[in-house]
C-alpha atoms as a printed R data frame, in Angstrom:
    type eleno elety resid chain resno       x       y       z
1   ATOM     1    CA   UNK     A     1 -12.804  19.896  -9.126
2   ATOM     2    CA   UNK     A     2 -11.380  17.040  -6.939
3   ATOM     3    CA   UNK     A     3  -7.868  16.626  -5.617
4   ATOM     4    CA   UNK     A     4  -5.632  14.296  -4.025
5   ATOM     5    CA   UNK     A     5  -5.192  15.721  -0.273
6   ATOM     6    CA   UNK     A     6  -3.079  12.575   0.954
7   ATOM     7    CA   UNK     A     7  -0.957   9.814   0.651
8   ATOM     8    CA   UNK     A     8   0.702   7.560   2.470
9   ATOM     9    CA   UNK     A     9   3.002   3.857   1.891
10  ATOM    10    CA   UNK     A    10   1.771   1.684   4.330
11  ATOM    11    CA   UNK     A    11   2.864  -1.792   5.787
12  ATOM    12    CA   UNK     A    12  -0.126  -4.262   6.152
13  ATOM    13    CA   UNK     A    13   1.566  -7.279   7.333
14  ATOM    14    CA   UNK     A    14  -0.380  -9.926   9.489
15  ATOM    15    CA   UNK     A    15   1.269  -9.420  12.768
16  ATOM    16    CA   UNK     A    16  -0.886  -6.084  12.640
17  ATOM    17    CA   UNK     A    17  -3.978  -7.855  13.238
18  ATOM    18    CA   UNK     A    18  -2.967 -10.398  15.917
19  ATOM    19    CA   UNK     A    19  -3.283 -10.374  19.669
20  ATOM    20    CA   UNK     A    20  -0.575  -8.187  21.555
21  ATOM    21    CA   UNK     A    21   0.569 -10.550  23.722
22  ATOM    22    CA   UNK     A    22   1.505 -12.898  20.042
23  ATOM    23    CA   UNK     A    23   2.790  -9.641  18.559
24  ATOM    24    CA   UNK     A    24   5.097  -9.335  21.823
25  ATOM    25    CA   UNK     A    25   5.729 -13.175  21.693
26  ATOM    26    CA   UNK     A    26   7.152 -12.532  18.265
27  ATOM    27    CA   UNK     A    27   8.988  -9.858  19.447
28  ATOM    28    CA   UNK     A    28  10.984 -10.871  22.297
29  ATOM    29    CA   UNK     A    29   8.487  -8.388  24.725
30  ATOM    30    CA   UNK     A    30   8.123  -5.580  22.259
31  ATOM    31    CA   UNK     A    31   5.546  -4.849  20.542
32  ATOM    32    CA   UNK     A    32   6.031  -3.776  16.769
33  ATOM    33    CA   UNK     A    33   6.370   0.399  16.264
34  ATOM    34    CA   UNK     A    34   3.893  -0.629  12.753
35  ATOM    35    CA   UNK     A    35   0.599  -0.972  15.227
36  ATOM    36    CA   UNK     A    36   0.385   2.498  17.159
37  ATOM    37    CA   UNK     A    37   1.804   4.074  14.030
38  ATOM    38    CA   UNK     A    38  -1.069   3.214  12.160
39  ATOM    39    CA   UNK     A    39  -3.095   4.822  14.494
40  ATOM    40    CA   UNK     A    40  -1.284   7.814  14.896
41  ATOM    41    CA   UNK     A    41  -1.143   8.434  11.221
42  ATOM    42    CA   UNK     A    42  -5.124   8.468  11.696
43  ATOM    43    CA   UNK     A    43  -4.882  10.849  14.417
44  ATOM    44    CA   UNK     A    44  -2.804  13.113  12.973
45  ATOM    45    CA   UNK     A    45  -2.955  12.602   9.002
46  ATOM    46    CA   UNK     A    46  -5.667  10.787   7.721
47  ATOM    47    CA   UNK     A    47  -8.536  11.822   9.762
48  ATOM    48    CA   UNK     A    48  -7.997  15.594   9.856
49  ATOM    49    CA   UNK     A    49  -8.572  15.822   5.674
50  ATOM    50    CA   UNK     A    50 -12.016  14.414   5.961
51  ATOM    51    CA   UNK     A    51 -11.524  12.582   2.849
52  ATOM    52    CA   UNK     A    52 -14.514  11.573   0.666
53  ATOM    53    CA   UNK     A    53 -12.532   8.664  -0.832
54  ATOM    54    CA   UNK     A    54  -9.661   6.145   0.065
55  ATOM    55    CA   UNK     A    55  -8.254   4.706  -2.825
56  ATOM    56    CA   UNK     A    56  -6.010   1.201  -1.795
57  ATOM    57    CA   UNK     A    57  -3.192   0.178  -4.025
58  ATOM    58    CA   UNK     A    58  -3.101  -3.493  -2.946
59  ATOM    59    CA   UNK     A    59  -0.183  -5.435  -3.961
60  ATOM    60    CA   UNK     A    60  -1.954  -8.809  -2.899
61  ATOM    61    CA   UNK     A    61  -4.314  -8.130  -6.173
62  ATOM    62    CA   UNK     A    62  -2.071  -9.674  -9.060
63  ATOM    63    CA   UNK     A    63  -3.534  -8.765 -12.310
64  ATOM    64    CA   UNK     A    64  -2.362 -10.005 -15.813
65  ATOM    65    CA   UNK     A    65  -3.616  -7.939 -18.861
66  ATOM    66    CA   UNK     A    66  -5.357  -4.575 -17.385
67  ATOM    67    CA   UNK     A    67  -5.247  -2.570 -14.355
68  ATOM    68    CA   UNK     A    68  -8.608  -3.477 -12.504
69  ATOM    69    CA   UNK     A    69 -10.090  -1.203 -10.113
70  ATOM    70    CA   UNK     A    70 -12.862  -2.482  -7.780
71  ATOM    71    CA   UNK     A    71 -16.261  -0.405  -8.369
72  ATOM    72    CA   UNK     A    72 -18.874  -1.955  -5.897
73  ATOM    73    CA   UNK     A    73 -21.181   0.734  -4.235
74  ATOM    74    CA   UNK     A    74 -20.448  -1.615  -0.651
75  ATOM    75    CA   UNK     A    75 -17.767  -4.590  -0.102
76  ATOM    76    CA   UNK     A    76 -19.095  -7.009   3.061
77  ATOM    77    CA   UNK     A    77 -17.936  -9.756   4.313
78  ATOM    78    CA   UNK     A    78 -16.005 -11.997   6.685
79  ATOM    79    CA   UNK     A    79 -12.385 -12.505   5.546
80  ATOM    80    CA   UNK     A    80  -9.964 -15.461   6.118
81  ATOM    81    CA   UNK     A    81  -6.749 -15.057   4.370
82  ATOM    82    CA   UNK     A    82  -5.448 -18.224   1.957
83  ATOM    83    CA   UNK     A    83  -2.570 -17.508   3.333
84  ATOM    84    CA   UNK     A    84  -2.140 -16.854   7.075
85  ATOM    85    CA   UNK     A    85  -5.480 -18.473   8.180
86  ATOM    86    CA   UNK     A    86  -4.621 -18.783  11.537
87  ATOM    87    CA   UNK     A    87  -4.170 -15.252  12.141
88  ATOM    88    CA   UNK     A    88  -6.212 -13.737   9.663
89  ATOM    89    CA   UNK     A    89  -9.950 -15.434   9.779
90  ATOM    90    CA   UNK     A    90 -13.356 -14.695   9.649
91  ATOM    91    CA   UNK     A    91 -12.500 -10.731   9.447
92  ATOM    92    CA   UNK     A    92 -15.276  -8.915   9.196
93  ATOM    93    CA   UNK     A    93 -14.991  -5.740   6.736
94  ATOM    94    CA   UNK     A    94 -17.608  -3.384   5.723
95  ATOM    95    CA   UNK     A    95 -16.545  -0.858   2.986
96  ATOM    96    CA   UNK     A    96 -18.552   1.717   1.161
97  ATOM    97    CA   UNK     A    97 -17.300   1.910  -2.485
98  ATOM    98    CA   UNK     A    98 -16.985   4.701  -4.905
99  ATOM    99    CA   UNK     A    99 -17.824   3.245  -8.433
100 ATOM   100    CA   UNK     A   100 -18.077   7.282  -9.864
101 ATOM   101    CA   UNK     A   101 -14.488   7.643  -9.056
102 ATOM   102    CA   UNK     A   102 -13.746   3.815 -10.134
103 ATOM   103    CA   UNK     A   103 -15.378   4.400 -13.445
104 ATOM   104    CA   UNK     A   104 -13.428   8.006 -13.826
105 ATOM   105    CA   UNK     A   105 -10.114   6.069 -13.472
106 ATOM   106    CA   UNK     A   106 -11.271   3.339 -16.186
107 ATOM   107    CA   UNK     A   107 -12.645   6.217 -18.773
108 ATOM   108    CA   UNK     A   108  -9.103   7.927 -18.727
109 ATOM   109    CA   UNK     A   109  -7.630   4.393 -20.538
110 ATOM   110    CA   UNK     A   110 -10.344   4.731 -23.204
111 ATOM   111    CA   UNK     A   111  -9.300   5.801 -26.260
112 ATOM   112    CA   UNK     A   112  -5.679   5.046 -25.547
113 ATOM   113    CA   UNK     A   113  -3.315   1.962 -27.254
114 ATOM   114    CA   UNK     A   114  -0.408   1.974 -23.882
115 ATOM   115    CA   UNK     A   115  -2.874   0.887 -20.883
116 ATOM   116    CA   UNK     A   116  -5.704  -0.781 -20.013
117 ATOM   117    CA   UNK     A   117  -8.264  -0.119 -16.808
118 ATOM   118    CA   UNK     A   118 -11.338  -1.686 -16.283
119 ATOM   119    CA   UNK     A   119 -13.520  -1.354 -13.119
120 ATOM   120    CA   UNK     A   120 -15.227  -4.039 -11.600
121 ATOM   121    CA   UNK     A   121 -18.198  -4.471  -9.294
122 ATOM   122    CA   UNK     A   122 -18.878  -8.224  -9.366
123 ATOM   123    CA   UNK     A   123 -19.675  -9.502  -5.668
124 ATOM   124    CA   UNK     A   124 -17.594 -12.611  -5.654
125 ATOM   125    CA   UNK     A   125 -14.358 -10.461  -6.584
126 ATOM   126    CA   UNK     A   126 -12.359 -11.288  -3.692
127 ATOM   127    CA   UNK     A   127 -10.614  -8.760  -1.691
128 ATOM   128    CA   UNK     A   128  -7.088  -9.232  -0.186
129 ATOM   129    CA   UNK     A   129  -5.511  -8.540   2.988
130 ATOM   130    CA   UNK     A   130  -3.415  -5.148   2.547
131 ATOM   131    CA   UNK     A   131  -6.681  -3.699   1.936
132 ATOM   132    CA   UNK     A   132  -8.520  -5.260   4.968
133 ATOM   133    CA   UNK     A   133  -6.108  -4.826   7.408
134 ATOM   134    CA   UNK     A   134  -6.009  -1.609   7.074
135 ATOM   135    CA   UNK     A   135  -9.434  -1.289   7.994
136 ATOM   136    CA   UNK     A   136  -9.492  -1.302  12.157
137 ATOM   137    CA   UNK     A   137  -6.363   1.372  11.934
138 ATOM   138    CA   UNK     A   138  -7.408   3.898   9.393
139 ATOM   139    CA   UNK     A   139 -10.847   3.785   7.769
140 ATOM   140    CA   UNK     A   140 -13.157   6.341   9.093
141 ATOM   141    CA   UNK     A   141 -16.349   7.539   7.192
142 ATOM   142    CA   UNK     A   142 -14.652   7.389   3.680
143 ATOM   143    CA   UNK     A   143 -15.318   5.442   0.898
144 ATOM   144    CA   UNK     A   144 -12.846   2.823   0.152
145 ATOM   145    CA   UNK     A   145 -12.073   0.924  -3.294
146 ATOM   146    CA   UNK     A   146  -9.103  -0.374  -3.740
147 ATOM   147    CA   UNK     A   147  -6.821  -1.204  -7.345
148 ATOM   148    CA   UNK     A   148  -4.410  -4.320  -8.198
149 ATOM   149    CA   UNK     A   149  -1.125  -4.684  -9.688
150 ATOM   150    CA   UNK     A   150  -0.759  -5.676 -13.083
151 ATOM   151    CA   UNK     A   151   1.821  -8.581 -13.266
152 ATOM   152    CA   UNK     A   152   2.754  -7.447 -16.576
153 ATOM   153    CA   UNK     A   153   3.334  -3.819 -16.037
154 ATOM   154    CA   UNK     A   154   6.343  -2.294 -15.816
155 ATOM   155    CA   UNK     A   155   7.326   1.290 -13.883
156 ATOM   156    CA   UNK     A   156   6.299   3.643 -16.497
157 ATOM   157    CA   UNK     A   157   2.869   1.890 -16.285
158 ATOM   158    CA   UNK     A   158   2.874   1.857 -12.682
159 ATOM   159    CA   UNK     A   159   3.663   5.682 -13.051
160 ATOM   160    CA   UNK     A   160   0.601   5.831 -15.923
161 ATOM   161    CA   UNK     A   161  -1.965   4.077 -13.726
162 ATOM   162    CA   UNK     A   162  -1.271   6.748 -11.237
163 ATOM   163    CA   UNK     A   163  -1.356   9.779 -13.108
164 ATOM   164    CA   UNK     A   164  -4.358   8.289 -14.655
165 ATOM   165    CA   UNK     A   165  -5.997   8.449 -11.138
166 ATOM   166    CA   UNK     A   166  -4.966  11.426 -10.456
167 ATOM   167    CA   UNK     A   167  -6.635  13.067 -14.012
168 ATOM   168    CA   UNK     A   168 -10.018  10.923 -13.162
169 ATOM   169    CA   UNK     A   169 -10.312  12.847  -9.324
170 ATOM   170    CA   UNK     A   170  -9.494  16.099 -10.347
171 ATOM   171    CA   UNK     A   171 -12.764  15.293 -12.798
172 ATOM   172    CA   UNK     A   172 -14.987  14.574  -9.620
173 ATOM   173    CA   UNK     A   173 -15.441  16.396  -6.556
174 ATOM   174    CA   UNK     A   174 -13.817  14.054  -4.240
175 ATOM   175    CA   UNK     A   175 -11.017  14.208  -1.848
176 ATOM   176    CA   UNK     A   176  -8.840  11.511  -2.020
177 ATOM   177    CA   UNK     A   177  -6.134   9.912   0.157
178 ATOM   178    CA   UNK     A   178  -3.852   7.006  -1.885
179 ATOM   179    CA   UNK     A   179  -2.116   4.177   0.140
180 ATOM   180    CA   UNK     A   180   0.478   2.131  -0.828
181 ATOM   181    CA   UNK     A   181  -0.215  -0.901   0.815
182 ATOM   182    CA   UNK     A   182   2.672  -3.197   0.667
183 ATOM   183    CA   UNK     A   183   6.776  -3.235   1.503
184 ATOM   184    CA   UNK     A   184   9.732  -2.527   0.864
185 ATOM   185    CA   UNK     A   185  12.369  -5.345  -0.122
186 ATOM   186    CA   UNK     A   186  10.531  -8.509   0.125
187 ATOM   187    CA   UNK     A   187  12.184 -11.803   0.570
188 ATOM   188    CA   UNK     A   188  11.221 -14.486   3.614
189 ATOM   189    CA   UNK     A   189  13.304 -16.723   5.436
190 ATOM   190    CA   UNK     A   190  13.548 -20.209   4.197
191 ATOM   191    CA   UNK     A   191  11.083 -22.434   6.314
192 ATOM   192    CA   UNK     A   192  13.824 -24.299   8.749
193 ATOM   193    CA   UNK     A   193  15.044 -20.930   9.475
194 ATOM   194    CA   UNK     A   194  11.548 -19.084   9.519
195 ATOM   195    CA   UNK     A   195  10.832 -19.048  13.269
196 ATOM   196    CA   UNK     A   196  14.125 -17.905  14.422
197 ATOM   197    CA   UNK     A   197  13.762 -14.323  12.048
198 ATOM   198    CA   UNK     A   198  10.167 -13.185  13.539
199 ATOM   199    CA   UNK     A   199  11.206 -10.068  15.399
200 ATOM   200    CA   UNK     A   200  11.524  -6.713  13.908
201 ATOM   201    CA   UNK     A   201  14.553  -5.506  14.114
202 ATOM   202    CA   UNK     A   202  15.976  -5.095  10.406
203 ATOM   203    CA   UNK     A   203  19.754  -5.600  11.585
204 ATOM   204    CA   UNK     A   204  19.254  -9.365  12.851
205 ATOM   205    CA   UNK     A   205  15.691 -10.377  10.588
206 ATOM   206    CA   UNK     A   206  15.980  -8.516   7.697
207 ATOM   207    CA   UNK     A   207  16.799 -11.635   4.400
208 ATOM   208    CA   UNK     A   208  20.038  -9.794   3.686
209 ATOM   209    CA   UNK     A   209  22.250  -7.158   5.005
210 ATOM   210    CA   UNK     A   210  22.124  -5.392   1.511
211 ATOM   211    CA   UNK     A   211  18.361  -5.689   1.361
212 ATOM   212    CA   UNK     A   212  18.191  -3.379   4.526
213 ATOM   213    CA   UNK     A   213  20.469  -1.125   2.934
214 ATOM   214    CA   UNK     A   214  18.624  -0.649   0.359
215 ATOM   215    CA   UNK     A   215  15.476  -0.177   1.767
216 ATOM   216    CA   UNK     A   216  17.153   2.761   4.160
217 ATOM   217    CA   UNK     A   217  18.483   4.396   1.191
218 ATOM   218    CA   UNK     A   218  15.057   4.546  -0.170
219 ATOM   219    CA   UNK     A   219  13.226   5.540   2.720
220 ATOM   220    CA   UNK     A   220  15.821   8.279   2.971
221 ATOM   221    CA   UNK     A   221  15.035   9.687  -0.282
222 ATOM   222    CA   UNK     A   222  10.544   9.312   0.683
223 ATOM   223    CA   UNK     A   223  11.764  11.703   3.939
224 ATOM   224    CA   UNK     A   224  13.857  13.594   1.886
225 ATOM   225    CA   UNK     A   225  11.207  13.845  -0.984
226 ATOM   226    CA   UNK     A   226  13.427  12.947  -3.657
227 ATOM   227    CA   UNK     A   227  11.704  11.348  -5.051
228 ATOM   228    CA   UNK     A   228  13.420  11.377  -8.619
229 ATOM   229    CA   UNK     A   229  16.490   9.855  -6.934
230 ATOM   230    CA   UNK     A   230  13.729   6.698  -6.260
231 ATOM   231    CA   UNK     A   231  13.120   5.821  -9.372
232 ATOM   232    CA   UNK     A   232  16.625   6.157 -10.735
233 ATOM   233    CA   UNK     A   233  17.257   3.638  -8.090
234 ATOM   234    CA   UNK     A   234  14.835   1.244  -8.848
235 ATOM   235    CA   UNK     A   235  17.378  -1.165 -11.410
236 ATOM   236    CA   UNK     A   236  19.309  -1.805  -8.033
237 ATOM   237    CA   UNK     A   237  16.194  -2.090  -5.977
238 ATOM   238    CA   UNK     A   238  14.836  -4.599  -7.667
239 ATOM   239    CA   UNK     A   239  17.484  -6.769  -6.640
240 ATOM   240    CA   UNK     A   240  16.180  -6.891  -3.932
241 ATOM   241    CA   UNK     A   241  12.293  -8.401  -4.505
242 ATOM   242    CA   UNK     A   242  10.328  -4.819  -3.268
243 ATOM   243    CA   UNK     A   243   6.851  -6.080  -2.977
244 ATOM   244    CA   UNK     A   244   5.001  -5.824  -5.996
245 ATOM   245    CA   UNK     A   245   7.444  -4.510  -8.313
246 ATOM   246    CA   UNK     A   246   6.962  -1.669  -6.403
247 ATOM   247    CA   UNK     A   247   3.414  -1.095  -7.724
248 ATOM   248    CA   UNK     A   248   2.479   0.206  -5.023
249 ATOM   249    CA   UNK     A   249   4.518   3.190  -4.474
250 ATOM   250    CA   UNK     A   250   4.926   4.039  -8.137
251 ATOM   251    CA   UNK     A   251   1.672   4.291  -8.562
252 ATOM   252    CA   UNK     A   252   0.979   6.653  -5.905
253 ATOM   253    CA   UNK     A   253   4.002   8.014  -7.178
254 ATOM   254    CA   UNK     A   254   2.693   8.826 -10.380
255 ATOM   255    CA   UNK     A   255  -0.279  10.238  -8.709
256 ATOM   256    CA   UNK     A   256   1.444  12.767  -7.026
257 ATOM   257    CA   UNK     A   257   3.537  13.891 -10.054
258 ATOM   258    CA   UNK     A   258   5.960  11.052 -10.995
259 ATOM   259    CA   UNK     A   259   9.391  12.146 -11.218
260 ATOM   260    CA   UNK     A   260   8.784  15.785 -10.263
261 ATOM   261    CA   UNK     A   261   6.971  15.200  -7.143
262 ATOM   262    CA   UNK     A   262   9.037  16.247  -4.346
263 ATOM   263    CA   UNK     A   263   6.345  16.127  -1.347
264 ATOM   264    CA   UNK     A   264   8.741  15.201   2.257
265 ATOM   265    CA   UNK     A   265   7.566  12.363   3.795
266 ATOM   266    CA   UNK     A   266   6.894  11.830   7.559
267 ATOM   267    CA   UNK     A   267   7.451   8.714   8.892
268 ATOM   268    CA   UNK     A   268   5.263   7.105  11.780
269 ATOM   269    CA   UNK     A   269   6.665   3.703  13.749
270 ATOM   270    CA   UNK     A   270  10.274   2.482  12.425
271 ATOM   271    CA   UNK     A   271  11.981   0.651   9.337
272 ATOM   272    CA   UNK     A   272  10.817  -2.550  10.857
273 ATOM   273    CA   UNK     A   273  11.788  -6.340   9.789
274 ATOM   274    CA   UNK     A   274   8.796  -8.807   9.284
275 ATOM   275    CA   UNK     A   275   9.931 -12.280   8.241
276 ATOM   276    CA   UNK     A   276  12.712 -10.935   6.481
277 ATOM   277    CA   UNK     A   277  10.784  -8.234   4.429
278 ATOM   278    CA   UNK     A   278  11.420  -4.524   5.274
279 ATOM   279    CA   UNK     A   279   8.590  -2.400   6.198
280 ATOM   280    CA   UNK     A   280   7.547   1.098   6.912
281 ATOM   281    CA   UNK     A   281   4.958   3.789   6.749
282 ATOM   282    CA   UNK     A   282   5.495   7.105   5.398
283 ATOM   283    CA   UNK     A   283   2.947   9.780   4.807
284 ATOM   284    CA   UNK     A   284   2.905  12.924   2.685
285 ATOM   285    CA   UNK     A   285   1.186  16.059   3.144
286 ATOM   286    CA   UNK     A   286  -0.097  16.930  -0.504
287 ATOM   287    CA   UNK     A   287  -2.075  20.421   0.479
């Protein structure tokens, strides 16, 4: 019988995969707390389990009518992001995939009228950036496959989708880390005022002053492990733009027991600002 052994929200923003002396440029001499924290939760998290399987919840991968979960046996490629291609091109990424575990996920939909997974292994589906820039700071010998958010759903799907992953692992025999891959509120500068909102501290870059409140209130409750008190939140939240709907978390969320979970979380790096968006990472110990 499988089980989830680990989980984690994770910030994947660009300034991650850039240069240190740009990071520090952007910085005013620091560099961000995000890049050694990824490592350390590697070090000290990740890397102990000896997962079999990372699964990726990628808030970059908009879906419309079903949850899709990628089920190649290998993703390989170079990446350049549509987005930032200055700093993000010609990636290389090499993941081995886990279509048993994809395919588990999609068979617990079947048979039921209030959500919809498919799994897909076709190899032009692209692949997005909070899954690949993960890659240099966390992936070890695991399998990787990674899921998107569906535009449509709402947080009791997001909450489904999870609990739905967690029922398809505990029918293999893997051991499986989730990650969150995205942010917390998640609103840019306007373009004349981009440049001058680059560095990461969340009192002077953060889009509003009640967008970093809100995202400390909510990271309180991840340490805290109140998790409950998250989701009763999440009208006010919203407010506030959290990256994918908060997909992301909610689904790990509902992986780890919804509502009743009440796993501590530890936090590595600091509530940082990146263009205006808040971002963290926060693991939980599940064992």
């Amino acid at each position: 019988m499988g089980e989830i052994v680990g989980a984690a929200l994770v910030s994947h923003v660009p300034p991650l995969v850039l240069p240190e002396e740009i990071r520090r440029e952007l910085n005013g001499g620091d560099d961000t707390t995000l890049f050694q924290g990824l490592h350390d939760m590697r070090a000290e998290k990740l890397g102990p389990l000896e997962a079999d399987t990372v699964v990726v919840i990628d808030t970059h991968w908009f879906t419309t009518i079903e949850h899709i979960v990628a089920s190649h046996e290998r993703r390989e490629g170079l990446y350049t992001s549509e987005e930032l291609p200055r700093g993000m091109k010609q990636m290389p990424y090499d993941m081995a995939g886990d279509p048993e575990l994809a395919l588990a996920w999609e068979a617990q939909a079947n048979g039921r009228d209030d959500t919809w997974i498919t799994a897909i292994d076709d190899p032009y589906l692209p692949v997005h950036y909070p899954t690949i820039n993960l890659l240099g700071f966390l992936q070890g010998d695991e399998n990787w496959i990674s899921a998107g958010v569906c535009q449509t759903g709402e947080p009791a799907d997001f909450l489904l989708f999870g609990q739905l992953l967690a029922e398809a692992v505990a029918k293999t025999d893997r051991r499986v880390v989730v990650l969150a891959s995205g942010g917390l509120s998640h609103r840019f500068w306007p373009l004349r005022e981009f440049r001058d909102h680059e560095g990461a501290d969340p009192d002077l870059h953060i889009r509003t002053p009640e967008a970093a409140a809100a995202d400390r209130r909510v990271l309180g409750h991840m340490l805290a492990g109140e998790h409950k008190a998250i989701l009763d939140f999440l009208p006010e939240f919203a407010r506030h733009a959290p990256e994918g709907y908060f997909a992301h978390y909610l689904t790990m969320l509902g992986a780890l027991g919804g509502g009743d979970c009440t796993l501590r979380g530890t936090q590595f790096g600091e509530y940082e600002a990146v263009a205006g968006t808040g971002q963290a990472h926060v693991w939980f110990d599940v064992a």
